[in-house]
C-alpha positions as a Markdown table, in Angstrom:
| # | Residue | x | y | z |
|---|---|---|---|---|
| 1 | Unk | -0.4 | 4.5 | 151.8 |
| 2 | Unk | 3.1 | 5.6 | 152.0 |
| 3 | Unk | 4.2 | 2.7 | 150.0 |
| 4 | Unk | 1.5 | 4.2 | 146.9 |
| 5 | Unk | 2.9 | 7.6 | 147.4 |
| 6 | Unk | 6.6 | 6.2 | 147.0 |
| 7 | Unk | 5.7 | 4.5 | 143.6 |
| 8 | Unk | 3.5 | 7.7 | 142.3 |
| 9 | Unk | 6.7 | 10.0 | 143.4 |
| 10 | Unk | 9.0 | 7.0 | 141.9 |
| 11 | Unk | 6.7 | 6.9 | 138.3 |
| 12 | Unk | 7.0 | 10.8 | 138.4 |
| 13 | Unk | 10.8 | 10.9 | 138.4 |
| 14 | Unk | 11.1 | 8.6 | 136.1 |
| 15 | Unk | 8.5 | 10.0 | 133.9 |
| 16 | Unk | 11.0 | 13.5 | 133.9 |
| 17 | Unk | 13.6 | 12.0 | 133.0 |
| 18 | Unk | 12.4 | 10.8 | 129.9 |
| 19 | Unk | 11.0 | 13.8 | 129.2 |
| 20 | Unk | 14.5 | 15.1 | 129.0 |
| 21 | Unk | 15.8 | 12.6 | 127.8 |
| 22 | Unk | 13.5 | 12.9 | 124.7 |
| 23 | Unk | 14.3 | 16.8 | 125.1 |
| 24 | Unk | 18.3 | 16.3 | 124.5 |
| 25 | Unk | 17.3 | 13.3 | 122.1 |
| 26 | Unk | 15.7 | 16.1 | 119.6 |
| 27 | Unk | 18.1 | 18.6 | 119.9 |
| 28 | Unk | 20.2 | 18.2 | 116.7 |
| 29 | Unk | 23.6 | 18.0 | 116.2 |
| 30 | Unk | 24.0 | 20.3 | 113.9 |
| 31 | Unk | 22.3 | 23.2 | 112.8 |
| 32 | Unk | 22.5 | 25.4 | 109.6 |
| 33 | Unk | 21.2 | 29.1 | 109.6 |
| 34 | Unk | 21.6 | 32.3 | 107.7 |
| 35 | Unk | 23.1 | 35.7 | 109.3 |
| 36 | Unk | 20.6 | 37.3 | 111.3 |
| 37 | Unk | 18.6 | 34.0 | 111.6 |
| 38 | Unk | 17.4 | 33.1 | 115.1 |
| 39 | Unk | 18.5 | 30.3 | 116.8 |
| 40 | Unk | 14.9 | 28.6 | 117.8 |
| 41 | Unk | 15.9 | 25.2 | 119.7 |
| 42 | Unk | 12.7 | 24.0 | 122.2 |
| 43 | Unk | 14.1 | 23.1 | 125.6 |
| 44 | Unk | 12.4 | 22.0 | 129.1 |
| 45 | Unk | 13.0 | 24.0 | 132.6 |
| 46 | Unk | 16.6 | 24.1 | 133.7 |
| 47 | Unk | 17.9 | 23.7 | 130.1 |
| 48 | Unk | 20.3 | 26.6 | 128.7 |
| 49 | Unk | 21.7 | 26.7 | 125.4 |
| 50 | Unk | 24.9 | 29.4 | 125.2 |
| 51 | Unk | 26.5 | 30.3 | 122.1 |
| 52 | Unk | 29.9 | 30.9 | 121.5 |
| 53 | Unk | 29.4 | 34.4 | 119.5 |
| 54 | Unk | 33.3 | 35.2 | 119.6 |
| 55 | Unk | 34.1 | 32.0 | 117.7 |
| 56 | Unk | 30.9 | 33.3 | 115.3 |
| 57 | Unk | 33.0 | 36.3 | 114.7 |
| 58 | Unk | 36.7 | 35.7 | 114.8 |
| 59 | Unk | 36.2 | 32.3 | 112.4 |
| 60 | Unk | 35.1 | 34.7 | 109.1 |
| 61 | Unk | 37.5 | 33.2 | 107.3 |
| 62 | Unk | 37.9 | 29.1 | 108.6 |
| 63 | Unk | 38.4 | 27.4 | 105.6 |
| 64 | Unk | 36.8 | 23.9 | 106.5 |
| 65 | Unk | 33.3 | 24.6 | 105.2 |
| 66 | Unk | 31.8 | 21.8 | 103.4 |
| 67 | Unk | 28.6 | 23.6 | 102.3 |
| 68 | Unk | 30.0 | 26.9 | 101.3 |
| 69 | Unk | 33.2 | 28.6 | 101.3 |
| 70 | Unk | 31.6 | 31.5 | 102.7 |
| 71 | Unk | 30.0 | 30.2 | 105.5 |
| 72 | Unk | 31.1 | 30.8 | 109.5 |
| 73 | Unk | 31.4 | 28.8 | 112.1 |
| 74 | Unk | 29.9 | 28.5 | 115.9 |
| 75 | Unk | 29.1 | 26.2 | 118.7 |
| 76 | Unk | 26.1 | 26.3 | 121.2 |
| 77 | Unk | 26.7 | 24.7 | 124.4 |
| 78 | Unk | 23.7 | 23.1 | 126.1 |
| 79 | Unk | 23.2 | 22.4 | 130.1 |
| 80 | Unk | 21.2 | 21.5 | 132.6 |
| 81 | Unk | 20.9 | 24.4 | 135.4 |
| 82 | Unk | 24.6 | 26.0 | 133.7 |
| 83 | Unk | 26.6 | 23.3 | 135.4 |
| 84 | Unk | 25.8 | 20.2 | 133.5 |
| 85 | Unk | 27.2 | 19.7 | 129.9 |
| 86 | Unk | 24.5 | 17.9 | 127.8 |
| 87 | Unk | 25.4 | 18.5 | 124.5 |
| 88 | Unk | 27.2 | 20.6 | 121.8 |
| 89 | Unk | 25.5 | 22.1 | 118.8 |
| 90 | Unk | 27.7 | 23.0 | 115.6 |
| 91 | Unk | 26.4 | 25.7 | 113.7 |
| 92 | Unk | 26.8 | 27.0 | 109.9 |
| 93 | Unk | 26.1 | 30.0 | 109.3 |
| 94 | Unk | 25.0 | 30.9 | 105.5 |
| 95 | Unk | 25.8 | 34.1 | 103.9 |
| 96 | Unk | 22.2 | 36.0 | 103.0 |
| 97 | Unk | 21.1 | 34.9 | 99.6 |
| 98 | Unk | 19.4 | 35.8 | 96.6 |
| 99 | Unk | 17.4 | 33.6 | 94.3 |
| 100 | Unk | 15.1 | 34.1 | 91.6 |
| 101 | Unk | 12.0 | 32.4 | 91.9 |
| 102 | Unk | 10.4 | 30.5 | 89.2 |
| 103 | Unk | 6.7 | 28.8 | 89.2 |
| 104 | Unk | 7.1 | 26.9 | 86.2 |
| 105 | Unk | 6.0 | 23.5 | 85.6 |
| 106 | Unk | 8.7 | 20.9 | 85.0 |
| 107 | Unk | 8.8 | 16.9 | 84.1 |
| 108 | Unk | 11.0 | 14.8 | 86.9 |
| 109 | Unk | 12.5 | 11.4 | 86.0 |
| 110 | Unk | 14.3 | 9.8 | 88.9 |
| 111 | Unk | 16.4 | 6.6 | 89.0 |
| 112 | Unk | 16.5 | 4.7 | 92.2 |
| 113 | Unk | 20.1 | 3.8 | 93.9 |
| 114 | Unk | 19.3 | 0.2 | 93.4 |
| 115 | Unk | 15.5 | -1.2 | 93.5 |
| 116 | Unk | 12.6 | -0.3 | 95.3 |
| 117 | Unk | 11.0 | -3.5 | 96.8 |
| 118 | Unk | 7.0 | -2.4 | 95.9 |
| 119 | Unk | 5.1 | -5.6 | 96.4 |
| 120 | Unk | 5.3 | -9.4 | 96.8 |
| 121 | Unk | 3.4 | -12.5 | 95.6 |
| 122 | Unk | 3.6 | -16.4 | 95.8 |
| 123 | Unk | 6.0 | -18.0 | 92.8 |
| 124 | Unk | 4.6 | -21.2 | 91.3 |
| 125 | Unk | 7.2 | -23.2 | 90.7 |
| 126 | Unk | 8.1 | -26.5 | 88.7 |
| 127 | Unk | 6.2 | -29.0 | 91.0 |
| 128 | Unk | 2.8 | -26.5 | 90.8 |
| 129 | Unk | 3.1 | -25.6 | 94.6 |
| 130 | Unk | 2.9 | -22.0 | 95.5 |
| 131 | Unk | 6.1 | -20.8 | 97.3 |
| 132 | Unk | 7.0 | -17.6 | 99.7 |
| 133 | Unk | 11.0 | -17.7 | 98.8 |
| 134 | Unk | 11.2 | -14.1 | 100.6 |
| 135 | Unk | 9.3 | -15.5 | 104.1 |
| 136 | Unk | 11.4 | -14.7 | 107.3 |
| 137 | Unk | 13.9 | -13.5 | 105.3 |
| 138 | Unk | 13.0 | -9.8 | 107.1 |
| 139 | Unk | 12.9 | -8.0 | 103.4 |
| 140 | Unk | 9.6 | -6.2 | 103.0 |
| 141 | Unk | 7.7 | -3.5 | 101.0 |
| 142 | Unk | 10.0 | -0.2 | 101.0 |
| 143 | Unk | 13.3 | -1.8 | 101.0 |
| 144 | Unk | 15.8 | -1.1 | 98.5 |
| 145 | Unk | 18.0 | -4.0 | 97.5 |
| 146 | Unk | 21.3 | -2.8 | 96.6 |
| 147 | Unk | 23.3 | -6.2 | 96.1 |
| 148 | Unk | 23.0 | -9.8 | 94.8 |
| 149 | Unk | 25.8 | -11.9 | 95.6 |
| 150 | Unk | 27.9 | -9.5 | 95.6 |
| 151 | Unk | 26.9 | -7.4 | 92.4 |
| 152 | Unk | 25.6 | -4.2 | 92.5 |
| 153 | Unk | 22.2 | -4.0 | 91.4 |
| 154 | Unk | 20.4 | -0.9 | 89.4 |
| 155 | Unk | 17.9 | -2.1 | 87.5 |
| 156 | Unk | 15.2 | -4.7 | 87.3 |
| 157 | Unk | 16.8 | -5.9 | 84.1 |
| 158 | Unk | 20.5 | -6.6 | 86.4 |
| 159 | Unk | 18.3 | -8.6 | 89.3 |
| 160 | Unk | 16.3 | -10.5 | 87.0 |
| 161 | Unk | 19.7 | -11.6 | 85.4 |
| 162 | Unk | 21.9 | -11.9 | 88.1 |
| 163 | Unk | 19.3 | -14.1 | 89.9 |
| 164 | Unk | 18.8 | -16.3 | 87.3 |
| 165 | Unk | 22.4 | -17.0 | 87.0 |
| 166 | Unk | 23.1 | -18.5 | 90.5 |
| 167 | Unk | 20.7 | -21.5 | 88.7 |
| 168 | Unk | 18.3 | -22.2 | 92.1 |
| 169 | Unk | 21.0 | -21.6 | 94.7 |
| 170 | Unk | 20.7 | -19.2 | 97.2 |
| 171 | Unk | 21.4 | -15.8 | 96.8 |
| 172 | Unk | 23.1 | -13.0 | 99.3 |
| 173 | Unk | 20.8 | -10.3 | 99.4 |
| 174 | Unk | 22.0 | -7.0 | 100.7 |
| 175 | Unk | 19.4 | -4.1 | 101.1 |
| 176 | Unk | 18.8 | -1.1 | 102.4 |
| 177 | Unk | 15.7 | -1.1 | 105.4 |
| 178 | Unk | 15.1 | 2.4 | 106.9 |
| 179 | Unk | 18.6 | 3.7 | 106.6 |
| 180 | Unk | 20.3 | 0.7 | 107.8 |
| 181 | Unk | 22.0 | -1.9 | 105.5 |
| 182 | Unk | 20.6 | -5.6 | 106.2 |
| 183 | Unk | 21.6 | -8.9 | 104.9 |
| 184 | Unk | 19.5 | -11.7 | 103.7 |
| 185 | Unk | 19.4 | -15.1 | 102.0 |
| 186 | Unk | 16.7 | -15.8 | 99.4 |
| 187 | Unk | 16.4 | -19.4 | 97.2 |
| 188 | Unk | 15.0 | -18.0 | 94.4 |
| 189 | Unk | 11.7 | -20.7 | 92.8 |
| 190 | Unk | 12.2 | -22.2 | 88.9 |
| 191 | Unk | 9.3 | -21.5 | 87.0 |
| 192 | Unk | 7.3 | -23.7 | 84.6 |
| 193 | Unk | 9.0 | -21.3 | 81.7 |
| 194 | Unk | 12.6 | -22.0 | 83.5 |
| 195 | Unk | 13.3 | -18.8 | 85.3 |
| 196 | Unk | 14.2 | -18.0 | 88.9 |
| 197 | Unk | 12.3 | -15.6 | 90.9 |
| 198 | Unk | 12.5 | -14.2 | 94.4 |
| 199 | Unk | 8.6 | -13.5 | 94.5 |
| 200 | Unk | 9.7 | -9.7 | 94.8 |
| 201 | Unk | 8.1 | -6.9 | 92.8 |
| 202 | Unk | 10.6 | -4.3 | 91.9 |
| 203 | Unk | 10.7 | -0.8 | 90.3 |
| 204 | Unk | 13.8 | 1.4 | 89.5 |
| 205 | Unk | 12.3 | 4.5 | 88.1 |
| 206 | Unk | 10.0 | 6.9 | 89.0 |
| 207 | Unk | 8.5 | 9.8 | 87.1 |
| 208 | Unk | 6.1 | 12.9 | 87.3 |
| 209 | Unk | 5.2 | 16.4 | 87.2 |
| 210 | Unk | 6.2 | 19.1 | 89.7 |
| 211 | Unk | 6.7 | 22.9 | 90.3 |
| 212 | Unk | 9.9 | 24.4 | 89.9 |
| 213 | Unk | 10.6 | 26.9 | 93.0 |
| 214 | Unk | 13.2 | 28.8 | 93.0 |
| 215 | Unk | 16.8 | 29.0 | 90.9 |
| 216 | Unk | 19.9 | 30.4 | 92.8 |
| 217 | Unk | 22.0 | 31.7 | 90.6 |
| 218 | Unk | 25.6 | 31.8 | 92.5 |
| 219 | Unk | 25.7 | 28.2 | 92.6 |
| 220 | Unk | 23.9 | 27.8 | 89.6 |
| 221 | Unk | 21.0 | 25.5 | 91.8 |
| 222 | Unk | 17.4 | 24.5 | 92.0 |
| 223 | Unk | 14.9 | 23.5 | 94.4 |
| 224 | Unk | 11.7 | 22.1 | 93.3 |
| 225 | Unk | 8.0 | 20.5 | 95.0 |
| 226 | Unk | 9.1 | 21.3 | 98.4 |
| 227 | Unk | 8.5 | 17.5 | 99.7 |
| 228 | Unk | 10.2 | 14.5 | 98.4 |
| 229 | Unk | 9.1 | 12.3 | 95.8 |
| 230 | Unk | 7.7 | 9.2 | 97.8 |
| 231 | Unk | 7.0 | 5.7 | 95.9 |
| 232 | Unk | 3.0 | 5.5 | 94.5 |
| 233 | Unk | 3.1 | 1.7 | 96.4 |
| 234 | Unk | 5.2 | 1.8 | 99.7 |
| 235 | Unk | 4.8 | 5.5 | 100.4 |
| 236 | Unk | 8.2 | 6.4 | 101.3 |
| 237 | Unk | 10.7 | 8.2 | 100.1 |
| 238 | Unk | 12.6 | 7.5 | 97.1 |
| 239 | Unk | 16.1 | 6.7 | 97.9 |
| 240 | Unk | 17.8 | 8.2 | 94.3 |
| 241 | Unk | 21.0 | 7.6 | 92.6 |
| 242 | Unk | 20.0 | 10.4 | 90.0 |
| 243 | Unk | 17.4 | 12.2 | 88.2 |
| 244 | Unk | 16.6 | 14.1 | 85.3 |
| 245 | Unk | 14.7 | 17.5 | 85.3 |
| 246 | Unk | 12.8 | 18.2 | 81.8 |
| 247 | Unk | 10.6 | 20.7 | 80.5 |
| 248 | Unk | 6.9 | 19.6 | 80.4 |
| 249 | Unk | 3.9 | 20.0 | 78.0 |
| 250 | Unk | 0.5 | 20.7 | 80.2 |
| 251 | Unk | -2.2 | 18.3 | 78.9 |
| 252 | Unk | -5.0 | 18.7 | 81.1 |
| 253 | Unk | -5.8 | 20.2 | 84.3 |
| 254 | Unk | -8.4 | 18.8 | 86.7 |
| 255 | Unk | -10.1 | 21.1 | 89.3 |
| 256 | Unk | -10.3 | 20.4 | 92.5 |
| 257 | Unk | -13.1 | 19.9 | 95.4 |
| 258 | Unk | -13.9 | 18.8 | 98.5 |
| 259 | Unk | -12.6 | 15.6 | 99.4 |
| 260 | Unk | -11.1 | 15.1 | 95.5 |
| 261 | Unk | -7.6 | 16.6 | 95.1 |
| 262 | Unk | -7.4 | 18.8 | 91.9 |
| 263 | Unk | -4.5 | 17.9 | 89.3 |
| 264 | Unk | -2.2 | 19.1 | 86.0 |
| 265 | Unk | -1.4 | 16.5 | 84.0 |
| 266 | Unk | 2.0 | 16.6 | 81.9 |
| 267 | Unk | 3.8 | 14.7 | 79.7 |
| 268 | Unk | 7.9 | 14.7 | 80.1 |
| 269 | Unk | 8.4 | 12.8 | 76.5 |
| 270 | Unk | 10.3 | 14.6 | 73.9 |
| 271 | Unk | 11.3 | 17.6 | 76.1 |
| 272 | Unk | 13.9 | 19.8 | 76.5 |
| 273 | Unk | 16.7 | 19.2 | 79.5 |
| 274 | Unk | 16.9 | 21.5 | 82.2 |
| 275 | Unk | 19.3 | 19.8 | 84.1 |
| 276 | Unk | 20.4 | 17.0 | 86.6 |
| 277 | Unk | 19.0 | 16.0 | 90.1 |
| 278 | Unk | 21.0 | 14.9 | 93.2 |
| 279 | Unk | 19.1 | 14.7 | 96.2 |
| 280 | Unk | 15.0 | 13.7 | 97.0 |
| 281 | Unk | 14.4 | 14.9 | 100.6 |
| 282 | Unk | 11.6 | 15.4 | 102.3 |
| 283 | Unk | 11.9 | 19.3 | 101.7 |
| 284 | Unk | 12.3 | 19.0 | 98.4 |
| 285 | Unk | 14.2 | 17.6 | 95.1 |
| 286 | Unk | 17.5 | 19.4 | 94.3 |
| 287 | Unk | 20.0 | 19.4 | 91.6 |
| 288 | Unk | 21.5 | 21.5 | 89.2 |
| 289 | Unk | 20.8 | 23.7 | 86.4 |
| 290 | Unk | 22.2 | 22.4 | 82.9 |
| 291 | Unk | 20.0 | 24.6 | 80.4 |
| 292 | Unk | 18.9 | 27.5 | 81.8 |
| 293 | Unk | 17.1 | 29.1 | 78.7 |
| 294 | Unk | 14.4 | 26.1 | 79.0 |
| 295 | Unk | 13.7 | 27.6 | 82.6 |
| 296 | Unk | 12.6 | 30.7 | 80.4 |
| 297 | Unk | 13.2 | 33.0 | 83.6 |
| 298 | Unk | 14.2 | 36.7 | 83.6 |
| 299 | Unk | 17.7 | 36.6 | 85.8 |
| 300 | Unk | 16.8 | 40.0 | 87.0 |
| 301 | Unk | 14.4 | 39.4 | 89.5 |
| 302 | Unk | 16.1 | 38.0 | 92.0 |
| 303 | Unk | 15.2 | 38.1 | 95.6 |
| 304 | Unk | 16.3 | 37.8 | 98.9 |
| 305 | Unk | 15.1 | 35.1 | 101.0 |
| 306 | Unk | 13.3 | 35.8 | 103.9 |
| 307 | Unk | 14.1 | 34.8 | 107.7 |
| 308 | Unk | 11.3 | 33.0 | 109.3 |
| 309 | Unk | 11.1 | 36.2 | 112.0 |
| 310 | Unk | 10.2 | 38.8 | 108.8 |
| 311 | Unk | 7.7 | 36.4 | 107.5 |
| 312 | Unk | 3.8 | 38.1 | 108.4 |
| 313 | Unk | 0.5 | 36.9 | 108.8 |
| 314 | Unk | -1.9 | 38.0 | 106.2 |
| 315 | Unk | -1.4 | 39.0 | 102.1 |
| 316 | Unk | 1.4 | 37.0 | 99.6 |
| 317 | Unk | 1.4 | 35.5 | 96.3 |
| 318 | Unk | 2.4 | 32.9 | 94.5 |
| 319 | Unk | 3.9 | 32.0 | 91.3 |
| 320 | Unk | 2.4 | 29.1 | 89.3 |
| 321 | Unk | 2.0 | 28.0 | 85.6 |
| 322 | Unk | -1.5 | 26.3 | 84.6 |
| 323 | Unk | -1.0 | 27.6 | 80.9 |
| 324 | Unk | 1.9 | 26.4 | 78.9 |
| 325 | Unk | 4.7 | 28.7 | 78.8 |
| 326 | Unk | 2.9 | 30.7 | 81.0 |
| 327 | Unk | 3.3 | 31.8 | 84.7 |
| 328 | Unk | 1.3 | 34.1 | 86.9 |
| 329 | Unk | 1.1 | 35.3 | 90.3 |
| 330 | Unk | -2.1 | 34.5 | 92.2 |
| 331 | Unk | -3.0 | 36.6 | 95.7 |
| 332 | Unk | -3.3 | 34.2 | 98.8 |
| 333 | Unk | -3.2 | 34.7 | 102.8 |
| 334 | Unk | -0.9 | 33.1 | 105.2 |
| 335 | Unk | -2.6 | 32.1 | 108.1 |
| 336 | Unk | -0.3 | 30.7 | 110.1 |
| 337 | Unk | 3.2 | 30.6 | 110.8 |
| 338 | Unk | 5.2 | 27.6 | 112.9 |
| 339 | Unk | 8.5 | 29.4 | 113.4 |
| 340 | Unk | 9.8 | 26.8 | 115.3 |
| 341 | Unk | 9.2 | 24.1 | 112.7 |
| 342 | Unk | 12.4 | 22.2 | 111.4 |
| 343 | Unk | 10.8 | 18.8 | 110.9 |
| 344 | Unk | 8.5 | 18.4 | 108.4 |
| 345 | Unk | 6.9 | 20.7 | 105.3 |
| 346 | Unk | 4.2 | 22.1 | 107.1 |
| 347 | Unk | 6.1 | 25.5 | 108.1 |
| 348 | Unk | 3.0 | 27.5 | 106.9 |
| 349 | Unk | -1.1 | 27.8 | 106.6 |
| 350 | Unk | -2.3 | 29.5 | 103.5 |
| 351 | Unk | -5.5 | 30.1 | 101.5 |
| 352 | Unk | -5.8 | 30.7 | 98.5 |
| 353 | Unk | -7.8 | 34.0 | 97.9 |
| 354 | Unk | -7.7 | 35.1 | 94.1 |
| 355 | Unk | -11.2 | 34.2 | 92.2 |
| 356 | Unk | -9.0 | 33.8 | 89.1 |
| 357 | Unk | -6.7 | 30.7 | 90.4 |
| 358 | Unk | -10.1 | 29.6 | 92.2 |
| 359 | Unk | -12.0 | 29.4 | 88.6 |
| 360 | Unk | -9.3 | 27.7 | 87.3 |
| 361 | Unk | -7.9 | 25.2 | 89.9 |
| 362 | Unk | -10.9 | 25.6 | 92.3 |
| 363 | Unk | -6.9 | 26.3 | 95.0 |
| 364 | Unk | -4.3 | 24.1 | 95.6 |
| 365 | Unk | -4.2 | 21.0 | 93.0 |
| 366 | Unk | -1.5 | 18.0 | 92.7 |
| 367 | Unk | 1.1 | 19.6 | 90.3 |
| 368 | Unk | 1.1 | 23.0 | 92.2 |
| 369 | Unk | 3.8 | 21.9 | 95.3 |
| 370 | Unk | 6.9 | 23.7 | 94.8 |
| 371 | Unk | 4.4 | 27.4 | 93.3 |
| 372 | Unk | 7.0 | 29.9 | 95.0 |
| 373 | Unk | 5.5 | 32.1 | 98.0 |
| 374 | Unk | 6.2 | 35.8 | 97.5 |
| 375 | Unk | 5.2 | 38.2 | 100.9 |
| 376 | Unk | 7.2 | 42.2 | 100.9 |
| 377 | Unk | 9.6 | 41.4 | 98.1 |
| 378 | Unk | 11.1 | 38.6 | 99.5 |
| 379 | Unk | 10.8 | 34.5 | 98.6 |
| 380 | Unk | 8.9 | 33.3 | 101.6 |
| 381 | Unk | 8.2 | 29.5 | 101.0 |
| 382 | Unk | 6.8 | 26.8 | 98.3 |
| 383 | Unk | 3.0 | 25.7 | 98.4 |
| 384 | Unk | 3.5 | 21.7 | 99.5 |
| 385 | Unk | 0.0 | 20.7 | 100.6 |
| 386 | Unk | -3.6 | 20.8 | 100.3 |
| 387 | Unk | -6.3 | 20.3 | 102.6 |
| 388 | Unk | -8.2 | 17.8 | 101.2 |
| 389 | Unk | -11.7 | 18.2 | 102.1 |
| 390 | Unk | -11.0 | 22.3 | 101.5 |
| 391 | Unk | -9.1 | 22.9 | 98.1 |
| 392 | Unk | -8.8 | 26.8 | 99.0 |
| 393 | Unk | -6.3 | 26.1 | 101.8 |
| 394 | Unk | -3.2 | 24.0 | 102.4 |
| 395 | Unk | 0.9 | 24.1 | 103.9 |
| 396 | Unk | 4.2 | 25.6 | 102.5 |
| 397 | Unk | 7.6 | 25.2 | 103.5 |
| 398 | Unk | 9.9 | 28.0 | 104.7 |
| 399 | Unk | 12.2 | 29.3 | 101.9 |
| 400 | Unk | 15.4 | 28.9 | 104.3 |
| 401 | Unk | 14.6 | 25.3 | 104.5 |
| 402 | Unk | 14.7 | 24.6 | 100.9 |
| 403 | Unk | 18.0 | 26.9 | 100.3 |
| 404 | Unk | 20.0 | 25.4 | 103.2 |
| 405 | Unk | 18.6 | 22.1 | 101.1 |
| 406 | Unk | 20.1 | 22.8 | 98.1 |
| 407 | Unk | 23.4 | 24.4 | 99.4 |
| 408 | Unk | 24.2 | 20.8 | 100.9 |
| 409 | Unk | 23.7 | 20.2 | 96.9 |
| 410 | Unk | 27.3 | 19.3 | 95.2 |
């Protein structure tokens, strides 16, 4: 008996000290906020988090900043019980800004920093036996190859060539698997028609139709979709070396019902620049603004951006274009709010309420991520999902998620 109670007491410990482990583990390094934000960091009994507010004041004018010159500096100290040091916290601390949000459609062409493994299949080669030349080599759907023997690879065009030089010998493979840079060795197959081939599908572009959220105008910035672009095979995130923004022409627009996502359908041929993109995260695509006439925005309205704590349950809007040219605000209600939500897109519940947007769109349709959310004046959010099996409702993103985005934007 006492020997059951010793293990329960012993799996019990042990089970706590995981759960601060994991606890410490998902406290970040490093945080950025805006003045007047609150700090909202989930801890476990005994854990206290201190900042240093007299480093927050007297370093006004630290010059080290590498996301704005403006911005402050400060430290939060976490402990266990105020005696033992677990961690420190370095914060930024943005400047409140203005943007101007913007709920036109837009084209997005992106350009992958090297190739995006999408698929594989067996080669046929010169003695009409099927071959795997990619088997245990430990490269798989969602990697992106960056290197053959030593060359750096960005197109299909560059592997296909580069591959077929080495003449059937193996070839170094270097490749990027979930943020870490692997190795491999591949003998590419000859074909009947005397090419070599790694048995590897590849793609290096990607391209689409999104929302344009919001345009800030002191750094002369955008922030678009509010989730990344993710590859239509693998699913995950596109890994970008750079992108093009372009106007778009509206060509159709499907409505959407239960269980059957809504969509707009654009075409991004023959349009006019708007300008470059630099980053595809999972908040958002960012770049800069080259042409801002084809944005076709009125540079007065700008807005301030709202801290999660002035954000309210109940009536907003949002801005959205489903006519060419064209955009309109449409009444919707906020639902819920996850104030302590840093990790993923899903900062807010809405609804969409107005009979006009419901007529046309039947609510939230594929095209539509990125429609700015408007609540007291102030840019709230971006619309970034639906609800499948209910159109009328879906998730935004907090508005001080995508702007501390796009200020790490150079």
């Amino acid at each position: 008996m006492k020997k059951t109670i010793t293990k329960l007491l012993l799996v019990f410990f042990l089970m706590i000290i995981y759960a601060y482990t994991l606890a410490i583990e998902n406290i970040p390094n490093h945080l950025v906020i805006f003045e007047g934000e609150e700090i909202s960091i989930k801890t476990l009994l005994g854990m206290q988090i201190k900042m240093d507010t007299q480093t927050m004041q007297t370093l006004s004018n630290y010059n080290t900043s590498t996301i704005d010159e403006k911005t402050k500096k400060a430290n939060l100290q976490v402990s266990l019980f105020d005696n033992v040091s677990l961690k420190d916290v370095n914060v930024d601390i943005l400047p409140r800004t203005k943007v101007i949000p913007v709920g036109s459609i837009a084209g997005v062409k992106l350009y992958t920093s090297g190739v995006l493994v999408v698929g594989m299949s067996e080669i046929e080669g010169m003695d009409n036996k099927k071959h795997k030349p990619y088997e245990n080599t430990g490269i798989k759907e969602g990697d992106t190859i960056t290197q053959i023997n030593n060359v750096t690879i960005s197109s299909t065009e560059q592997l296909m060539k580069t591959v077929n030089q080495a003449q059937g010998q193996p070839v170094k493979v270097k490749y990027i698997q979930e943020e870490e840079t692997k190795e491999c060795s591949i003998e590419p197959v000859q074909t009947s028609s005397n090419e070599y081939k790694l048995g590897l599908w590849v793609r290096d572009s990607a391209a689409g139709v999104g929302t344009v959220t919001f345009y800030e105008p002191s750094s002369k910035t955008f922030g678009a979709l509010g989730h990344g672009i993710t590859d239509i095979d693998t699913e995950e995130l596109i890994h970008i070396a750079s992108g093009e923004f372009v106007t778009t022409r509206i060509l159709n627009i499907t409505k959407g019902e239960s269980g059957t996502p809504g969509k707009i359908q654009g075409t991004v041929e023959n349009q006019q620049n708007i300008g470059k993109i630099y980053k595809n995260s999972k908040f958002g695509i960012y770049g800069s603004v080259d042409n801002l006439a084809s944005l076709k925005i009125d540079t007065s309205k700008e807005m301030e951006v709202a801290l999660r704590e002035e954000i309210e349950l109940g009536k907003a809007t949002i801005l959205c274009c489903l006519d060419n040219q064209k955009v309109e605000e449409y009444e919707i209600e906020i639902q819920k709010i996850y104030k302590e939500n840093n990790y993923n897109n899903k900062s807010m519940q809405i609804k969409v309420t107005d009979e006009r947007l419901l007529e046309k769109t039947g609510g939230i349709i594929q095209g539509m991520s990125g429609s700015p959310v408007i609540q007291n004046g102030k840019f709230v959010g971006a619309v970034t999902h639906v609800l499948v099996n209910n159109p009328q409702e879906g998730y935004a993103v907090f508005g001080d998620i995508m702007l501390k985005q796009s200020k790490e934007v150079k």
